[in-house]
C-alpha positions in Angstrom: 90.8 107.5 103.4 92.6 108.6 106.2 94.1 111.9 107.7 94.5 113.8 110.9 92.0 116.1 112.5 91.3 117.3 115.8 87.8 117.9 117.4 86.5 117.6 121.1 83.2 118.0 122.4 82.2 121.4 124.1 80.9 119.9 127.2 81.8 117.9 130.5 82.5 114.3 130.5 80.4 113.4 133.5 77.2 114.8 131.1 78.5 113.1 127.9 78.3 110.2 129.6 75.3 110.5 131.7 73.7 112.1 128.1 74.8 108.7 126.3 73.4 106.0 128.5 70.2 107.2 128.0 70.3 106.9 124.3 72.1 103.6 123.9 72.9 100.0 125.2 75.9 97.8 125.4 75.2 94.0 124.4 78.2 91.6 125.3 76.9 88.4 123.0 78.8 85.2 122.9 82.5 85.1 124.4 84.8 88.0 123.6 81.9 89.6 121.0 80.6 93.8 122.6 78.1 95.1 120.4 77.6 99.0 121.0 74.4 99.9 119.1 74.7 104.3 117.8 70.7 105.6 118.3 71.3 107.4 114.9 68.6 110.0 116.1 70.4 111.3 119.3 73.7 113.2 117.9 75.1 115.3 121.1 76.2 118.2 118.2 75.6 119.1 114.7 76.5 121.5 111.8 73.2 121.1 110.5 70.6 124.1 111.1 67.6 124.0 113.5 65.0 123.5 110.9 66.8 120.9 108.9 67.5 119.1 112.5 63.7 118.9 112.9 63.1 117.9 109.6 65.8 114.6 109.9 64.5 113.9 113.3 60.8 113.2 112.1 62.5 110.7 109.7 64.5 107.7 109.8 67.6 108.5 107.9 69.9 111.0 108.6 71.0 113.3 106.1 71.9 117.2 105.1 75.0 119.1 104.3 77.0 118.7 107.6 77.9 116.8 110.3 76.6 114.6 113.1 78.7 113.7 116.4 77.6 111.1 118.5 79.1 110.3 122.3 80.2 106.3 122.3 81.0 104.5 125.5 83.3 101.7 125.6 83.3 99.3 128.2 87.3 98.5 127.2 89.7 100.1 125.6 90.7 98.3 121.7 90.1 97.7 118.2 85.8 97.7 117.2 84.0 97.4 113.9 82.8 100.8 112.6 78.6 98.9 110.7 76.6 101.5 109.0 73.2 101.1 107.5 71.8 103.8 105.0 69.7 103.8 101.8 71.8 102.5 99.4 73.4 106.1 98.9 76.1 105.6 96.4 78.7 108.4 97.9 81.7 108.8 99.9 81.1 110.5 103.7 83.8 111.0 106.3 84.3 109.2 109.9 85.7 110.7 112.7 86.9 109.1 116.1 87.6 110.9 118.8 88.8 114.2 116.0 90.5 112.0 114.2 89.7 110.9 110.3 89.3 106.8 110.1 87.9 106.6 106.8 86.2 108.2 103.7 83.6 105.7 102.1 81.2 104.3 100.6 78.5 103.1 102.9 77.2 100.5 100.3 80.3 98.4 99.9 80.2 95.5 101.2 84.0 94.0 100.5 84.7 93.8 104.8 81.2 92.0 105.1 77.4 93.1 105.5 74.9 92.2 108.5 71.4 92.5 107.4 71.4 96.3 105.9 74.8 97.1 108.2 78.2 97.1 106.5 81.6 97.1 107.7 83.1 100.4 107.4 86.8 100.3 109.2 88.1 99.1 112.4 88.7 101.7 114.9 90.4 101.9 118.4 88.0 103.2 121.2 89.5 103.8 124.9 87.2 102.4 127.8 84.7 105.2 128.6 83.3 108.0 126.2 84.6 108.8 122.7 83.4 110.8 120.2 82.1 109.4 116.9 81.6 112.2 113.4 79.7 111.7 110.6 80.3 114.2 108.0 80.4 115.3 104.8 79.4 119.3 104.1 79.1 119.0 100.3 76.4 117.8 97.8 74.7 115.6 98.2 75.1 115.8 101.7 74.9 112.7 104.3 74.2 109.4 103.1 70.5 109.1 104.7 71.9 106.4 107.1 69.7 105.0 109.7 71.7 102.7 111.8 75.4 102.9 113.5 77.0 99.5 115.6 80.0 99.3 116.7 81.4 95.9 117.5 84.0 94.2 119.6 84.7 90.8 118.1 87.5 87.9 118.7 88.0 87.7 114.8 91.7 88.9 113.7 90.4 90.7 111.1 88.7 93.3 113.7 91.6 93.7 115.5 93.9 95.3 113.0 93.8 99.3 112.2 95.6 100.6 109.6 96.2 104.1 108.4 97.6 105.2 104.8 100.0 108.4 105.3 99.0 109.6 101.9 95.4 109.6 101.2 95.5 111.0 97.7 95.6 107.8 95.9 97.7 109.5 93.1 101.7 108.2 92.7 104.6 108.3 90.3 106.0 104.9 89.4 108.6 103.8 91.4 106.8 106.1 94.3 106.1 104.2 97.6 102.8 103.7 99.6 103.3 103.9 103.5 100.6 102.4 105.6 100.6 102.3 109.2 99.2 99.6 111.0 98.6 98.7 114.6 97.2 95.1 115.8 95.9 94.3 119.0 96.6 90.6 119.8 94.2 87.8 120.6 94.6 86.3 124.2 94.5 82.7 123.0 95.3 82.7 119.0 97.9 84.2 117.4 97.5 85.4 113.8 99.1 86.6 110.4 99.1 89.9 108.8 99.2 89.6 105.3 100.0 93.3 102.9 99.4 92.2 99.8 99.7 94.3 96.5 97.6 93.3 93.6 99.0 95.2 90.2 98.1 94.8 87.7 94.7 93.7 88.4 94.3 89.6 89.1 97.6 89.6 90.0 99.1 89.6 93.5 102.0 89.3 95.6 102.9 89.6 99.5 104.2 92.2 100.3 105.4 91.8 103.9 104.1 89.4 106.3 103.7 89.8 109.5 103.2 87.4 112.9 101.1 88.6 115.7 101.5 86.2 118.8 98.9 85.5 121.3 98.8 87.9 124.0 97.3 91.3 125.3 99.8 93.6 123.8 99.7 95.5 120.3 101.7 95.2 117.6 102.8 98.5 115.6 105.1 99.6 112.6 105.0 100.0 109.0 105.2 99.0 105.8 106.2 100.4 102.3 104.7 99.5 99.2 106.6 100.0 96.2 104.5 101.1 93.3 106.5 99.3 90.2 105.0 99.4 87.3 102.0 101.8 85.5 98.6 101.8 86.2 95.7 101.1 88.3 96.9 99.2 91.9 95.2 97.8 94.8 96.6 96.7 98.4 94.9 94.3 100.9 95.5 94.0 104.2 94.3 90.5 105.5 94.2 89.1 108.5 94.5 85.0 108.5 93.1 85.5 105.1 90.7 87.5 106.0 90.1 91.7 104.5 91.3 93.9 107.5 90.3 97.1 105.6 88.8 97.6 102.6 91.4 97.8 99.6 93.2 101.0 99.3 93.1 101.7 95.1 96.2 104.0 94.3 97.1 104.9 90.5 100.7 104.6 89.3 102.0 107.2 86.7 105.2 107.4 84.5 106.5 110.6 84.9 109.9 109.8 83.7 109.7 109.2 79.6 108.7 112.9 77.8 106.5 112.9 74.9 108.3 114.8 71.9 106.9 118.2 71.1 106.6 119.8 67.8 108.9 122.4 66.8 106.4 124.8 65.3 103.2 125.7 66.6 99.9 124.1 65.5 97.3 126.4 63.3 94.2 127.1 65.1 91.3 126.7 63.1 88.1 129.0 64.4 85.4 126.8 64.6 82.6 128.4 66.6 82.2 131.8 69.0 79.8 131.9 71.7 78.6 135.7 72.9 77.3 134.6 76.3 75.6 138.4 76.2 73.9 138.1 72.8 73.4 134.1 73.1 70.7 132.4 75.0 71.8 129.4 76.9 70.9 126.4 74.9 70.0 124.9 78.5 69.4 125.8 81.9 67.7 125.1 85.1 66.7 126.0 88.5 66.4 129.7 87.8 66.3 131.9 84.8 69.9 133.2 83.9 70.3 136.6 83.9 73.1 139.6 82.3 74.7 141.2 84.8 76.8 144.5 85.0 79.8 145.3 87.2 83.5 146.5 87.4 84.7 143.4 85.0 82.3 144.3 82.3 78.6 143.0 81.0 78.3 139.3 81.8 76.1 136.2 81.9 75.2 134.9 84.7 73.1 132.2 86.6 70.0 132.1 88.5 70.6 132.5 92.0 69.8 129.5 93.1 73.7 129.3 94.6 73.8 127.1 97.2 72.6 123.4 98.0 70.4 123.0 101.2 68.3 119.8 102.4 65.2 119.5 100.5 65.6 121.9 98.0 67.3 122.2 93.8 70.5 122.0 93.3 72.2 125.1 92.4 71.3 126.9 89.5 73.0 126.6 86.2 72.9 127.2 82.2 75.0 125.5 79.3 75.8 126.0 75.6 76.1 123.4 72.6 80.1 123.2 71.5 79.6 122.2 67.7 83.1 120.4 67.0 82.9 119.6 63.0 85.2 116.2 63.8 85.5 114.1 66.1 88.5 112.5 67.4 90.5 115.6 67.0 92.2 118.5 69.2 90.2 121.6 70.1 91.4 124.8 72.3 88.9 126.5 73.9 89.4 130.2 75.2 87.1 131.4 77.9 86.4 134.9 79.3 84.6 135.5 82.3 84.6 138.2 84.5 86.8 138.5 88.0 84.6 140.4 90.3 84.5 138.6 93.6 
């Protein structure tokens, strides 16, 4: 998913760039094709702490609650192929080019195509000389232990095209519209088709807007509005002669506009079960012994102190109670008290 963010690294471009060609090589394979392989090892700056650095570096994957920047140079300016590699981590961590958000993925989906253990991530646009590439993602369970970064210059349509949601929540009313922006860089011998395609409900599709790129060095840019018309789950494309540009956008639909009736009286409350978290041992817990605690707000129950998540150790503590509902399938309120102390 993509936003805006800015970020710039604290040091000269003459050593950024001296700093980067020792660390990785520029291929230029068969005609138009740049490959730009990332030594995964040899971020310029990090979030991560000294100690956990030198833990990552005697590995092969990077990972940790923070961020990695790397310093990319480009040999032209235009649209490359963001390939990542990791360990088949199943969660969502954040790209940044040049301080600005490109996507927030998956690393292990392969719908724009997989090389070996690399797959597509996004298209971004690099200018000719050094740019800045981020990895992040500052929350458990941290970065998703990847081990190889290529970006790649290719002749394909499908790389050439970046596109950029305006509203990355994925959430809509019905009848709401979804604005992508999209930029193509043309082909100097082939002109191509840009296809935005909504499919809703699922299996079933039709073009949205279509759009003809003609041969040439120029870029095309504008918009397009997606209507979201009916209820329910929705997914758009954007293809290139055919081909997925980015990988599918999901968005939900909801109907905000018909009320449900309310009763005119109030429902009767049946107590079912009270939990004294002070008198009541936890009927689970883990990663630290809970523990009653005393302040301003009152006595209280609270966790171990295991708090916060850092590379290689438990998650934070935590403790749980039982809720004994005596049917299921019905309506229960539940009224919790804690304490505001913080």
């Amino acid at each position: 998913m993509m936003s805006g963010l800015n970020s710039r690294l604290g040091v000269q471009a003459l050593c950024a760039i001296s700093l980067f060609c020792c660390l990785t090589t520029i291929i230029r394979a068969q005609g138009q094709e740049i490959r730009i392989p990332v030594e995964v090892m040899s971020f310029v700056k990090t979030s991560l702490p000294e100690t956990e650095v030198a833990t990552v570096k005697k590995g092969q994957h990077v990972y940790g609650n923070g961020w990695v920047e790397y310093t990319v140079t480009a040999p032209e300016a235009g649209a490359y192929e963001l390939w990542i590699a990791s360990n088949g981590s199943t969660w969502e961590q954040r790209y940044l080019v040049n301080g600005v958000v490109v996507a927030e993925t998956r690393a292990d989906r392969a719908e724009l195509g997989k090389q070996g253990a690399l797959a597509k991530i996004v298209n971004v646009e690099l200018r000719a000389g050094a740019n800045t590439l981020r990895v992040f993602r500052d929350w458990f369970p941290g970065l998703a232990w990847f081990n190889q970064i290529t970006l790649r210059r290719a002749s394909e349509p499908a790389a050439r095209i970046i596109v950029a949601p305006r509203n990355t929540s994925g959430y809509y009313r019905r009848g709401e519209t979804v604005t992508l922006d999209l930029r193509a860089e043309a082909l100097p011998q082939q002109a191509y088709t840009v296809d935005v395609v909504l499919e809703a409900p699922p299996g079933k599709t039709r073009v949205v807007k279509s759009i003809a790129i003609p041969a040439g060095t120029n870029w095309g840019k504008g918009s397009v509005a997606v209507a979201l018309e009916s209820e329910g789950a929705a997914t758009i494309h954007v293809l290139a002669n055919g081909a997925e540009a980015m990988r599918p956008f999901q968005v939900y639909a909801f109907e905000t506009r018909q009320h449900p009736v309310m009763p005119t009286t109030e429902a009767a409350w049946d107590l079912v079960q009270t939990i004294d978290c002070t008198q009541q041992r936890p009927d689970f817990f883990g990663n630290g012994e809970p523990r009653l605690a005393q302040s301003t707000a009152g006595r209280y129950l609270e966790s171990g102190a295991n708090g916060v998540y850092t590379v290689q150790s438990r998650q934070a503590s935590w403790f749980a109670y039982t809720v004994k509902t005596p049917d299921l399938g019905q309506w229960y309120r539940m009224d919790i008290e804690y304490p505001d102390d913080d």
